[in-house]
Structure formats: C-alpha cells, structure tokens
CHARMM internal coordinates of N, CA and C (Angstrom, degrees):
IC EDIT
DIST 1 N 1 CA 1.4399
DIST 1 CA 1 C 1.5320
ANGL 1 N 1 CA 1 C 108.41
DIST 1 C 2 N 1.4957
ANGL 1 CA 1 C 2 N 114.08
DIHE 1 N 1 CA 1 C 2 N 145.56
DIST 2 N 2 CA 1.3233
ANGL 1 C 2 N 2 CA 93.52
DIHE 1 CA 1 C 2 N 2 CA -163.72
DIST 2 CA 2 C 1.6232
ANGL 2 N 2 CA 2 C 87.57
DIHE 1 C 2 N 2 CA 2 C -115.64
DIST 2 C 3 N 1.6766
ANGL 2 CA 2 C 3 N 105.69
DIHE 2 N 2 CA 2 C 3 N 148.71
DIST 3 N 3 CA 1.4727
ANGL 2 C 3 N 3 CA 137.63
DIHE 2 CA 2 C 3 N 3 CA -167.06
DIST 3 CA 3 C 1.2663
ANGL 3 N 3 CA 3 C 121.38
DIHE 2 C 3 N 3 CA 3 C -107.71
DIST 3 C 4 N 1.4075
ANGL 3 CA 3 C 4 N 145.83
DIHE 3 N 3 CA 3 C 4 N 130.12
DIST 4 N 4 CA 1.4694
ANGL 3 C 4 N 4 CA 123.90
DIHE 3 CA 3 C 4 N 4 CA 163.06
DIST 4 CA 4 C 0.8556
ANGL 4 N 4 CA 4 C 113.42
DIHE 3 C 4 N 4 CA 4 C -98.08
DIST 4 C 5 N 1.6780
ANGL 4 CA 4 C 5 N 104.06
DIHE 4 N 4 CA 4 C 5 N 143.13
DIST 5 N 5 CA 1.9396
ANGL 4 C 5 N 5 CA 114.66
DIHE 4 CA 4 C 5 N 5 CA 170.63
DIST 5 CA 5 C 1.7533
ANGL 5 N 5 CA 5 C 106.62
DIHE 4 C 5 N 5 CA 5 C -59.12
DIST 5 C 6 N 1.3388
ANGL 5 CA 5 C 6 N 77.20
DIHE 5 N 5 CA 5 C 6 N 125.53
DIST 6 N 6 CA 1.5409
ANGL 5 C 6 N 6 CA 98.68
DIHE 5 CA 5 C 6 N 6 CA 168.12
DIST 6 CA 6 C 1.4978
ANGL 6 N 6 CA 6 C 128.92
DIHE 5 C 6 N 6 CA 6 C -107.44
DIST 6 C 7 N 1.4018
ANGL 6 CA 6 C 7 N 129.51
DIHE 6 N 6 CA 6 C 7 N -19.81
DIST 7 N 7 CA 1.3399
ANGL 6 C 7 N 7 CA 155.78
DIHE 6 CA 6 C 7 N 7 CA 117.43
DIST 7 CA 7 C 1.4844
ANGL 7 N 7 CA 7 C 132.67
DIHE 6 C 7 N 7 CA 7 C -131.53
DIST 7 C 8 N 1.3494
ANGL 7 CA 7 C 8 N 105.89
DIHE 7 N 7 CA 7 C 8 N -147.87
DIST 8 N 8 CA 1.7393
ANGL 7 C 8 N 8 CA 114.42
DIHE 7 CA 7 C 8 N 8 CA -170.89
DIST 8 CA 8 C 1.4905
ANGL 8 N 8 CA 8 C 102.64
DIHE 7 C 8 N 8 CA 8 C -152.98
DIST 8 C 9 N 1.2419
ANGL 8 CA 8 C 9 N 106.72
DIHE 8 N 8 CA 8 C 9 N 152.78
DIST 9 N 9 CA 2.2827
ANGL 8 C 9 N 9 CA 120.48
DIHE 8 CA 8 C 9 N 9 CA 158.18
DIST 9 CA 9 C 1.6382
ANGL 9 N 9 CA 9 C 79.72
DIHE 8 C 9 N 9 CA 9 C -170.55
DIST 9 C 10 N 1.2310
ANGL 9 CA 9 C 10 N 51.93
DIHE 9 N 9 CA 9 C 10 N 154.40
DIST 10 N 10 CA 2.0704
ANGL 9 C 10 N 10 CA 98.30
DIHE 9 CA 9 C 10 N 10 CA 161.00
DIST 10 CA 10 C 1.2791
ANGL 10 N 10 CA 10 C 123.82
DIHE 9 C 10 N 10 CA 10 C -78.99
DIST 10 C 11 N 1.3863
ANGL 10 CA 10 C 11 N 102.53
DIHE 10 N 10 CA 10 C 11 N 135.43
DIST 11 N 11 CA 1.7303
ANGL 10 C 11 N 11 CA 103.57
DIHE 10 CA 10 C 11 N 11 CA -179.31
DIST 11 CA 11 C 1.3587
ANGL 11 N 11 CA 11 C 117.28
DIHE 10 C 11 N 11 CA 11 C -95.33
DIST 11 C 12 N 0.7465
ANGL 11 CA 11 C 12 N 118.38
DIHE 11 N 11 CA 11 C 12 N 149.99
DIST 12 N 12 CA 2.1359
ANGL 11 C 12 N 12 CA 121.90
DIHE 11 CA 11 C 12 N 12 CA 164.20
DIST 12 CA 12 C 1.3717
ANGL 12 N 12 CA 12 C 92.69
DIHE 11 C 12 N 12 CA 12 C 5.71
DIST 12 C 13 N 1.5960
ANGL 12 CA 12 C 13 N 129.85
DIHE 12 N 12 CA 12 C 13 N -72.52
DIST 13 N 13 CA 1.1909
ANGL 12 C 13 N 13 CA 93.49
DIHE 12 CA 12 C 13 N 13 CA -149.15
DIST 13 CA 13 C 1.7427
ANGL 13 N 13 CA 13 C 98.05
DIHE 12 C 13 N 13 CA 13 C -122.34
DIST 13 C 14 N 1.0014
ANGL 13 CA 13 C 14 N 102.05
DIHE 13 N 13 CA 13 C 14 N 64.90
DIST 14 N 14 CA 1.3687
ANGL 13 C 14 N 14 CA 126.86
DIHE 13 CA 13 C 14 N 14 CA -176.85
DIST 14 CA 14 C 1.7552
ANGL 14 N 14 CA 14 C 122.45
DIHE 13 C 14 N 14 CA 14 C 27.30
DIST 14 C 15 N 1.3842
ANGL 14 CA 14 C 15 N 106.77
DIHE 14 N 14 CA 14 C 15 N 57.17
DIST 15 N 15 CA 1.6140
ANGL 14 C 15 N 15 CA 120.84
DIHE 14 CA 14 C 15 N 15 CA 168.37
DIST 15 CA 15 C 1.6838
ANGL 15 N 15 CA 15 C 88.69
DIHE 14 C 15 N 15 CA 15 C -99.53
DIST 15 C 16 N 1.2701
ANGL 15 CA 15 C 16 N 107.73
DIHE 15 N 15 CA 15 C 16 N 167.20
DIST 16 N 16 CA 1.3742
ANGL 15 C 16 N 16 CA 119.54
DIHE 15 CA 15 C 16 N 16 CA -145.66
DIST 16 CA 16 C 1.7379
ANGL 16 N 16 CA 16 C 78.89
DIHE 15 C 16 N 16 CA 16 C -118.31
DIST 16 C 17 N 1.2518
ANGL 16 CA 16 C 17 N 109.31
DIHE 16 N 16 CA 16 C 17 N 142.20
DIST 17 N 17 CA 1.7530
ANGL 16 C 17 N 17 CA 125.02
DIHE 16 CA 16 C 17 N 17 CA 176.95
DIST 17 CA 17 C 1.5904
ANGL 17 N 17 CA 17 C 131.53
DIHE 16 C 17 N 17 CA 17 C -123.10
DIST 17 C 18 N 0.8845
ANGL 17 CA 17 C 18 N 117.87
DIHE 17 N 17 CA 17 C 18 N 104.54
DIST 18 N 18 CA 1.5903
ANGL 17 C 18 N 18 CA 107.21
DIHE 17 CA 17 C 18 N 18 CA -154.13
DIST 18 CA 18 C 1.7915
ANGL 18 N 18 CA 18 C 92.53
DIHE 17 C 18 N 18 CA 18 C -97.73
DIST 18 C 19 N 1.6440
ANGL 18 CA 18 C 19 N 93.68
DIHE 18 N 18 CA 18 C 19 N 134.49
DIST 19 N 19 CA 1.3552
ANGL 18 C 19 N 19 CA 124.73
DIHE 18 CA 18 C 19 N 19 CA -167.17
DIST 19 CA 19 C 1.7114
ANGL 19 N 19 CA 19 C 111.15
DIHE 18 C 19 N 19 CA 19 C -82.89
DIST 19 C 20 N 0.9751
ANGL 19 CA 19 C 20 N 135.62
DIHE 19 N 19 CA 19 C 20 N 70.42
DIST 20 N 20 CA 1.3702
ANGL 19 C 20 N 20 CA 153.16
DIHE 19 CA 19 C 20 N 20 CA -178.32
DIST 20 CA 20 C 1.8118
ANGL 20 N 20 CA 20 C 111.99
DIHE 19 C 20 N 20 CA 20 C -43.87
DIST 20 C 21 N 1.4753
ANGL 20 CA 20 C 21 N 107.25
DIHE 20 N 20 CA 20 C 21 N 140.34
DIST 21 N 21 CA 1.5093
ANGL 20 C 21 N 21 CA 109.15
DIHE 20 CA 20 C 21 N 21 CA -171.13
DIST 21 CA 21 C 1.7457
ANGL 21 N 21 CA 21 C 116.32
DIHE 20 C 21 N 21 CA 21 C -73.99
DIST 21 C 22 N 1.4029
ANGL 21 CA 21 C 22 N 94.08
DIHE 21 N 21 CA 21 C 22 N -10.13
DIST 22 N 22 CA 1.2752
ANGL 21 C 22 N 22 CA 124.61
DIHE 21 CA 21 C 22 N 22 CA 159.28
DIST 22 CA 22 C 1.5025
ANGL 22 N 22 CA 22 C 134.65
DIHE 21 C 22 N 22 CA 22 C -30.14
DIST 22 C 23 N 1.6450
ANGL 22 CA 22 C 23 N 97.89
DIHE 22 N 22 CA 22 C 23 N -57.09
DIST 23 N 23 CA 1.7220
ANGL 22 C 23 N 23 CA 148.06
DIHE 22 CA 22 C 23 N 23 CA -158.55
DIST 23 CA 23 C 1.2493
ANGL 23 N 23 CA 23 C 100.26
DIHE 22 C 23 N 23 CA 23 C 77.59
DIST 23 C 24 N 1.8925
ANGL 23 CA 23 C 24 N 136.36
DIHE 23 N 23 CA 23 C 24 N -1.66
DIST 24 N 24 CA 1.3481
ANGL 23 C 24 N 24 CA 102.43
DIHE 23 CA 23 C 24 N 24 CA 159.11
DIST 24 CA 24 C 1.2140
ANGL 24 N 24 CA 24 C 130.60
DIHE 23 C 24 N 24 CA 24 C -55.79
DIST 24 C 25 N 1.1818
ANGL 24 CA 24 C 25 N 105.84
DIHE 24 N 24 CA 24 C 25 N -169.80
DIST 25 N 25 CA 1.5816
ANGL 24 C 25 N 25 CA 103.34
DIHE 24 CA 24 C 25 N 25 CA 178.20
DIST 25 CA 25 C 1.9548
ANGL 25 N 25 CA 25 C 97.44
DIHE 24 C 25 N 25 CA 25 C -126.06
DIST 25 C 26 N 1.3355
ANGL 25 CA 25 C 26 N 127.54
DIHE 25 N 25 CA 25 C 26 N 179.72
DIST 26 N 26 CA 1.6083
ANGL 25 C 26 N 26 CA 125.63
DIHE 25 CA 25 C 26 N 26 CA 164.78
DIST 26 CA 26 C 1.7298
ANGL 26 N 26 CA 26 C 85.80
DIHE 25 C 26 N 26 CA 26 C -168.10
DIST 26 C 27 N 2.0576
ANGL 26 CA 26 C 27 N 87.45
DIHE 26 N 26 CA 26 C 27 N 137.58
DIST 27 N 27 CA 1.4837
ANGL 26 C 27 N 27 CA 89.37
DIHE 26 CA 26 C 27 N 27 CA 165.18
DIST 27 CA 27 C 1.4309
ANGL 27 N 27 CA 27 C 106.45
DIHE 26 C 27 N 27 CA 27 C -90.70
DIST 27 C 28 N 1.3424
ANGL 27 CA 27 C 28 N 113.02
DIHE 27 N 27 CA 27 C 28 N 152.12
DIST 28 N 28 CA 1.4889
ANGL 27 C 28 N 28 CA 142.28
DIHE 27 CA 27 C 28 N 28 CA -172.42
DIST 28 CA 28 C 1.7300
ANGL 28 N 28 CA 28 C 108.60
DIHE 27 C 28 N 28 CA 28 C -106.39
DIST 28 C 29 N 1.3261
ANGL 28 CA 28 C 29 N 114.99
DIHE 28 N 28 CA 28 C 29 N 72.85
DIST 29 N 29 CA 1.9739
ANGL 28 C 29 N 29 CA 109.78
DIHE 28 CA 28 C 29 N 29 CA -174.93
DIST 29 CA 29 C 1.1382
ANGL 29 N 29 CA 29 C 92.68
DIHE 28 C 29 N 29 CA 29 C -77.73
DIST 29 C 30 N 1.2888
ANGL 29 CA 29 C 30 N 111.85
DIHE 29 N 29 CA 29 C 30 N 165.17
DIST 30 N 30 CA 1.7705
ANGL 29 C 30 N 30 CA 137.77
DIHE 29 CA 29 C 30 N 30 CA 124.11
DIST 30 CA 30 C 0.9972
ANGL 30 N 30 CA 30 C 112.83
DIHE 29 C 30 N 30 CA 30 C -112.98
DIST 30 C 31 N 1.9983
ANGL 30 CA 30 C 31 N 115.33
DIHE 30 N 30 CA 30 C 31 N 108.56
DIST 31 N 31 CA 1.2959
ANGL 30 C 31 N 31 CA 128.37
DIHE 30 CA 30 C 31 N 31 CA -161.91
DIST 31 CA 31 C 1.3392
ANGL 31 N 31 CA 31 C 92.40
DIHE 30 C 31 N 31 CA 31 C -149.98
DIST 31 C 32 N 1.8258
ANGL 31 CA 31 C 32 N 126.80
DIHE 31 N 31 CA 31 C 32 N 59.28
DIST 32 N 32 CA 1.2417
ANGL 31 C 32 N 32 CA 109.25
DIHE 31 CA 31 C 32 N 32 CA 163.76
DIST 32 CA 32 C 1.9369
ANGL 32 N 32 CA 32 C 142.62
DIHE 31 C 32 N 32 CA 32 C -52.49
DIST 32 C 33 N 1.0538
ANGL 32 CA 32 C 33 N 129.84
DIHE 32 N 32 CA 32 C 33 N 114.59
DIST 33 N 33 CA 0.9706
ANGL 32 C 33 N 33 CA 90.51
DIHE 32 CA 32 C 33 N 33 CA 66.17
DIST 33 CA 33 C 1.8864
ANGL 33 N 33 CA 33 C 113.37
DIHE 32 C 33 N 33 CA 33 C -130.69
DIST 33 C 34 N 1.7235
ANGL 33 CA 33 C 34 N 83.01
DIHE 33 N 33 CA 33 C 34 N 10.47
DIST 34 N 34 CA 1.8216
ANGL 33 C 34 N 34 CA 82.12
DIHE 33 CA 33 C 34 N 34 CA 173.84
DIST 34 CA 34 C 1.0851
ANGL 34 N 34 CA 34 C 130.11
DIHE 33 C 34 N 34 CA 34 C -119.75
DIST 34 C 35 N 1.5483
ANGL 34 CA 34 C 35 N 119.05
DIHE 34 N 34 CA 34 C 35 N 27.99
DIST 35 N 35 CA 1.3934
ANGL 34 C 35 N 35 CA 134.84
DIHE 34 CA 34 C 35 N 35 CA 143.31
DIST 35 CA 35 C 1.3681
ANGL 35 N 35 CA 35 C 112.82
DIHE 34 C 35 N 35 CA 35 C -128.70
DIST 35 C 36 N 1.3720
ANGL 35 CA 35 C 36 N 107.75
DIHE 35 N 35 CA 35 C 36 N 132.39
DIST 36 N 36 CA 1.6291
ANGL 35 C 36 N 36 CA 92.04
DIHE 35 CA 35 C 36 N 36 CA -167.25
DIST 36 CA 36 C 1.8256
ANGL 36 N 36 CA 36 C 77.91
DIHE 35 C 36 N 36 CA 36 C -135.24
DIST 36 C 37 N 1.3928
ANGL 36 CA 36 C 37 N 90.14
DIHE 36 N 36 CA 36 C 37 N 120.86
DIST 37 N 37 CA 2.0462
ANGL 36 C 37 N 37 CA 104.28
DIHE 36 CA 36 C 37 N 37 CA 166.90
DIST 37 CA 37 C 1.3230
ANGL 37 N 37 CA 37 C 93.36
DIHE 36 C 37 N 37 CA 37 C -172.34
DIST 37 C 38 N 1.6877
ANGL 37 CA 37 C 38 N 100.93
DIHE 37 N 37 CA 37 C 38 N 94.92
DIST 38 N 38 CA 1.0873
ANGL 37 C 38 N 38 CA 106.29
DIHE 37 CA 37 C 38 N 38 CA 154.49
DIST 38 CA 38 C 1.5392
ANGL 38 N 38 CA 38 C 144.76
DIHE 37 C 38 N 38 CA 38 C -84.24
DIST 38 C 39 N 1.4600
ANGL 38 CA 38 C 39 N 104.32
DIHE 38 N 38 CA 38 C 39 N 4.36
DIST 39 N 39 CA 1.4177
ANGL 38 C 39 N 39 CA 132.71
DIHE 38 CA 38 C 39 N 39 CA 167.76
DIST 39 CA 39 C 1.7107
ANGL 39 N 39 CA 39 C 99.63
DIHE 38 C 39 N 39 CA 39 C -49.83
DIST 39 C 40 N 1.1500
ANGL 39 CA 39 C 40 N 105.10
DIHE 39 N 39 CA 39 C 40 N -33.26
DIST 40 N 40 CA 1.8930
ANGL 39 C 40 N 40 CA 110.80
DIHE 39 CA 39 C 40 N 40 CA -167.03
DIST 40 CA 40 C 1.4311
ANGL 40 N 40 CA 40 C 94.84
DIHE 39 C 40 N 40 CA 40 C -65.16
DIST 40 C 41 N 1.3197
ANGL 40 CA 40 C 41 N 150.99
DIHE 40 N 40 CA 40 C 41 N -51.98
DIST 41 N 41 CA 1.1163
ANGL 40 C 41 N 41 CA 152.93
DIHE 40 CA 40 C 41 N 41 CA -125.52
DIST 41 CA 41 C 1.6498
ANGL 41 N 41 CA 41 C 117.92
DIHE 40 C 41 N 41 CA 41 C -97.61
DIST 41 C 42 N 1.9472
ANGL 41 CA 41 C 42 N 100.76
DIHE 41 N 41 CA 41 C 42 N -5.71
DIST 42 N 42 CA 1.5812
ANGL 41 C 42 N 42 CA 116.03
DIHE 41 CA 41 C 42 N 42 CA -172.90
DIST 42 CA 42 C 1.1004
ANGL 42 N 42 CA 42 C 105.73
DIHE 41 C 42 N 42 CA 42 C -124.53
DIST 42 C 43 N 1.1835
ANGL 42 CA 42 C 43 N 162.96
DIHE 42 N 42 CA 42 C 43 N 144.03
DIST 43 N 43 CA 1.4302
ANGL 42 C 43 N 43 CA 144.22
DIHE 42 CA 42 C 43 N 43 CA 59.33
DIST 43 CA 43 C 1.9121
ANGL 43 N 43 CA 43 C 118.95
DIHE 42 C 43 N 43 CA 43 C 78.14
DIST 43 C 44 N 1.4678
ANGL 43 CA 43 C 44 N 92.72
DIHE 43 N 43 CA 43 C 44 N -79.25
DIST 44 N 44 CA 1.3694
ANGL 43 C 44 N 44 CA 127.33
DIHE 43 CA 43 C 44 N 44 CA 167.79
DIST 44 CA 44 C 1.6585
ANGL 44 N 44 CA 44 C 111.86
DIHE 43 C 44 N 44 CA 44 C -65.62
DIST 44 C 45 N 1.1267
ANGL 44 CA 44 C 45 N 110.22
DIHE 44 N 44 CA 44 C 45 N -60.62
DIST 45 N 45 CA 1.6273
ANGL 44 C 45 N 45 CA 134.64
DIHE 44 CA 44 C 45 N 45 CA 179.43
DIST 45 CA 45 C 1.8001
ANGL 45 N 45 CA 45 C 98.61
DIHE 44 C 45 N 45 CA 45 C -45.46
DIST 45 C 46 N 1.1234
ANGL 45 CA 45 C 46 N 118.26
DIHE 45 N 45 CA 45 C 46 N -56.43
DIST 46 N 46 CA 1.7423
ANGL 45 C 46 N 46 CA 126.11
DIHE 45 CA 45 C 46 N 46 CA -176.73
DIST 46 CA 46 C 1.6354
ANGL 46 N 46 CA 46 C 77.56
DIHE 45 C 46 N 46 CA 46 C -88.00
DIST 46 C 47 N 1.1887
ANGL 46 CA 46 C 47 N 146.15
DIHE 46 N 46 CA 46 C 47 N -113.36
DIST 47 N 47 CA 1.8362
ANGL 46 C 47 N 47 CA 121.08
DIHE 46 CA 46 C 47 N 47 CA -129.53
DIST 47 CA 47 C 1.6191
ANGL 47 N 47 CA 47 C 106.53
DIHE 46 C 47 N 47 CA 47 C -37.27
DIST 47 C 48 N 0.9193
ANGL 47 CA 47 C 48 N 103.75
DIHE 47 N 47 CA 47 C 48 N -16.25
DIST 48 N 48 CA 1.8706
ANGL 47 C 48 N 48 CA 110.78
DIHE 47 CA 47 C 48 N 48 CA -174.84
DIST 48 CA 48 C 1.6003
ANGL 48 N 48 CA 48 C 105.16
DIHE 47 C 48 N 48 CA 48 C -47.94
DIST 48 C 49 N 1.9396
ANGL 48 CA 48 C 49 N 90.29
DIHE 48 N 48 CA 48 C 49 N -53.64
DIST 49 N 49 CA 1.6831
ANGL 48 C 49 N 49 CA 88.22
DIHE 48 CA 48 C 49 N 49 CA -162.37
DIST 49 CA 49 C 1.0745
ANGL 49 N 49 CA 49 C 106.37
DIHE 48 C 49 N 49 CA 49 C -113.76
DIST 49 C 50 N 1.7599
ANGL 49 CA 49 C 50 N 129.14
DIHE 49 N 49 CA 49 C 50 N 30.82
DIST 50 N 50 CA 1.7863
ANGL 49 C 50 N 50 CA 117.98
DIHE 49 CA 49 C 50 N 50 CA 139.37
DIST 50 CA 50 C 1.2926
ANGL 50 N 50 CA 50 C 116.40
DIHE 49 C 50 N 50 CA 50 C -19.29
DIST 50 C 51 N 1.3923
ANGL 50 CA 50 C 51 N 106.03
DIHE 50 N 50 CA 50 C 51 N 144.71
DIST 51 N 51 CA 1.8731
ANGL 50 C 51 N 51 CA 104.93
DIHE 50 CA 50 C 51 N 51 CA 151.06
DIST 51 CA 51 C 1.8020
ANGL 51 N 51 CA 51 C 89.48
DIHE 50 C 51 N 51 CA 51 C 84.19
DIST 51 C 52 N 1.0153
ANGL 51 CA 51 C 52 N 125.54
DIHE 51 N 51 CA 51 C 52 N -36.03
DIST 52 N 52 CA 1.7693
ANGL 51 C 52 N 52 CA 121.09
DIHE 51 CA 51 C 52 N 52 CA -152.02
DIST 52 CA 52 C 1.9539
ANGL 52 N 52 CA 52 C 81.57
DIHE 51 C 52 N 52 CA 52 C -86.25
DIST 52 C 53 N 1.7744
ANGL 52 CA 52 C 53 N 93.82
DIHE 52 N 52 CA 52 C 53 N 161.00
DIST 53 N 53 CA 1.4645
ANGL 52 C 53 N 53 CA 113.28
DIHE 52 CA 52 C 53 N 53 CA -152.63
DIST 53 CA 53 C 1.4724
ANGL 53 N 53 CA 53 C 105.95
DIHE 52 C 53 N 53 CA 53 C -85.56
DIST 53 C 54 N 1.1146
ANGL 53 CA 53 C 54 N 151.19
DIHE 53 N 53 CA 53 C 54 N 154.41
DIST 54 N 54 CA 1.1197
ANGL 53 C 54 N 54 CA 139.67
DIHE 53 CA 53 C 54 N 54 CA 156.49
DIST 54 CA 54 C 1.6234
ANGL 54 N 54 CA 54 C 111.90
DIHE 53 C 54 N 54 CA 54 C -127.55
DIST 54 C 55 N 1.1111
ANGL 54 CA 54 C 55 N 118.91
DIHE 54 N 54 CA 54 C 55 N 156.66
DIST 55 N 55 CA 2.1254
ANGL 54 C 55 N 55 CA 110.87
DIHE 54 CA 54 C 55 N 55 CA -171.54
DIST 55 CA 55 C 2.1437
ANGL 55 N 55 CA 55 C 83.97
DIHE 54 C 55 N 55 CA 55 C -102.62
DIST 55 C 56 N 1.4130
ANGL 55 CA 55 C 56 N 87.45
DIHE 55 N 55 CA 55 C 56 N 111.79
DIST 56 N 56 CA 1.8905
ANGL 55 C 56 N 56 CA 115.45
DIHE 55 CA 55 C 56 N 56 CA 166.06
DIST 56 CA 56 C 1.4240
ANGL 56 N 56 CA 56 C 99.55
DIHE 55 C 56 N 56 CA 56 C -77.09
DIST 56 C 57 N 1.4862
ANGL 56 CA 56 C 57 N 113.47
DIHE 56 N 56 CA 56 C 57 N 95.66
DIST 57 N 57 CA 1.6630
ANGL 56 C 57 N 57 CA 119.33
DIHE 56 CA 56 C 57 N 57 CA 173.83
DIST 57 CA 57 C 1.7360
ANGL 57 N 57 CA 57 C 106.95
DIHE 56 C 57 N 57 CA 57 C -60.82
DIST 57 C 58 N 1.6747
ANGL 57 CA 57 C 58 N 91.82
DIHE 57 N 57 CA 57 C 58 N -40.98
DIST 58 N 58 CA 1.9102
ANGL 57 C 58 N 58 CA 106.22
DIHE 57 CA 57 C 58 N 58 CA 173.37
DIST 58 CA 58 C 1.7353
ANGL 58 N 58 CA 58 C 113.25
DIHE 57 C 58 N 58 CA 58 C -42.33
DIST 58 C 59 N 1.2546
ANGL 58 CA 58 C 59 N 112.08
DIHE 58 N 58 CA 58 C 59 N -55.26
DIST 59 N 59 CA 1.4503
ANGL 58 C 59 N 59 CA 107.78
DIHE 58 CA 58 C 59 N 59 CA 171.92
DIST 59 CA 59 C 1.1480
ANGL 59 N 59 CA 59 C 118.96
DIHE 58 C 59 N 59 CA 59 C -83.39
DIST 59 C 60 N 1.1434
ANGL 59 CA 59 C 60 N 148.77
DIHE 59 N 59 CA 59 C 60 N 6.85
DIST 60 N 60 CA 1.2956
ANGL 59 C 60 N 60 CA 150.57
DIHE 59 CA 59 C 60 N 60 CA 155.12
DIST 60 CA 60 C 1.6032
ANGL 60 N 60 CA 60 C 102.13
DIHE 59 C 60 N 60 CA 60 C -62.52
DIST 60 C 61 N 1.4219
ANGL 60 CA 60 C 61 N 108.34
DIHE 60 N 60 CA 60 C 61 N -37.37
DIST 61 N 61 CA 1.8456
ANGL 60 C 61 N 61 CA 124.96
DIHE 60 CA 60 C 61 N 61 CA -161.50
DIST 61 CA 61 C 1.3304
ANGL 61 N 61 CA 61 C 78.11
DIHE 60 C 61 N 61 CA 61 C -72.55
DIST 61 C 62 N 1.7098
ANGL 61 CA 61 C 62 N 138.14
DIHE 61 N 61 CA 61 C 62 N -52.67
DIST 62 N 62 CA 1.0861
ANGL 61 C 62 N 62 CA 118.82
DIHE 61 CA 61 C 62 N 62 CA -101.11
DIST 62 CA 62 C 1.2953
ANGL 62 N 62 CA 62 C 151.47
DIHE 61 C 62 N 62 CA 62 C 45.20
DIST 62 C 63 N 1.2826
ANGL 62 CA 62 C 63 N 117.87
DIHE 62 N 62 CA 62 C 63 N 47.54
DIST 63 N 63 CA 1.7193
ANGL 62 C 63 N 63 CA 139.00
DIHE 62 CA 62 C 63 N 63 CA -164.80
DIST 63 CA 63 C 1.5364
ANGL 63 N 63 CA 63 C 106.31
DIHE 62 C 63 N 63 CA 63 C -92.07
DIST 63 C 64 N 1.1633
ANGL 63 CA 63 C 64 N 110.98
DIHE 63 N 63 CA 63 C 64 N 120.21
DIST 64 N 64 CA 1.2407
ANGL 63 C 64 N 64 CA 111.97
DIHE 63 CA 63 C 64 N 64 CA 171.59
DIST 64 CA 64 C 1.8550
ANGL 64 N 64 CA 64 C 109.81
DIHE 63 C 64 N 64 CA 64 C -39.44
DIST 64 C 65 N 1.5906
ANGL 64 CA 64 C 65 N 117.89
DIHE 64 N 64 CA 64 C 65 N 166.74
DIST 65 N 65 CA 1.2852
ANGL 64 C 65 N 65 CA 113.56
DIHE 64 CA 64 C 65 N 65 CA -172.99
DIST 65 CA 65 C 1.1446
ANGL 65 N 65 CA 65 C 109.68
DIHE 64 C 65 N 65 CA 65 C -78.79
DIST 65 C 66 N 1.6280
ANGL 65 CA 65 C 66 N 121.47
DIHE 65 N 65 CA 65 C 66 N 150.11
DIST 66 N 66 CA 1.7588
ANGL 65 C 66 N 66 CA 115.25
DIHE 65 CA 65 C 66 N 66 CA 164.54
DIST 66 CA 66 C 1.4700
ANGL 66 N 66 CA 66 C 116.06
DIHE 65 C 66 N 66 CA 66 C -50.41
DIST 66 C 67 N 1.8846
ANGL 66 CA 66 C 67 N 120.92
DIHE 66 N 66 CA 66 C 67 N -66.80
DIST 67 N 67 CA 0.9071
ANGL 66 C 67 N 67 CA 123.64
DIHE 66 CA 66 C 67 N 67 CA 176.11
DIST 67 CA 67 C 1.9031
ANGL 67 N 67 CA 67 C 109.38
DIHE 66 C 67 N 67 CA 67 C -89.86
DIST 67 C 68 N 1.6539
ANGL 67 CA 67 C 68 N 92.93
DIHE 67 N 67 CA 67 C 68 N 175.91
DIST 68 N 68 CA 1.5746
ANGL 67 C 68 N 68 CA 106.90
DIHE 67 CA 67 C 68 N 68 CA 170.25
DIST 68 CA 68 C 1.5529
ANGL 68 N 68 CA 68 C 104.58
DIHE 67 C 68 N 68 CA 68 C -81.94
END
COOR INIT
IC SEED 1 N 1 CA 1 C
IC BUILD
C-alpha cells in the first residue's frame, strides 16, 4: 500500500528512516550500487521528498503501527 513520508530520524546506528502517514516507519539508504537515493544524504534532499509515496510492506501485513 503506498504511504507518504511524513518525516525522518535516525536510527541506532544512524541510517536515516522515513516516518510514514501510516505511523510505520521505512529505512530510506543510499547504498549504491543497489539502492541508489541520494536525496537521503541532504537535509534539502529529504524535505525534497515529503508527501512522495512509498509501498508500506507493514500495511500490506497489516502490522500494527510502529509509532502512536
């Protein structure tokens, strides 16, 4: 099902996690050469892609939410 980012943080070991309207959560890498989003790596790059869709494997499960 697809979700929009609604924000971002960092996890433990600081890969960047995009906060889903969902309340899931999805990590967001830039790990070329088989993830390539380098939007992850700025500031600018993540406010860029608020609002933009991402497919929530969690609601597909039906998984309760990460956050409240």
């Amino acid at each position: 099902m697809q979700q929009p980012i609604t924000g971002y943080h960092q996890d433990d070991e600081g890969h960047w996690v995009a906060e889903l309207a969902c309340g899931h959560n999805q990590h967001v890498r830039h790990q070329p050469p088989f993830i390539n989003r380098p939007w992850v790596v700025s500031a600018a790059g993540r406010t860029a892609k608020l609002g933009i869709l991402l497919d929530c494997k969690k609601c597909d499960r039906g998984a309760a939410p990460d956050r409240p």
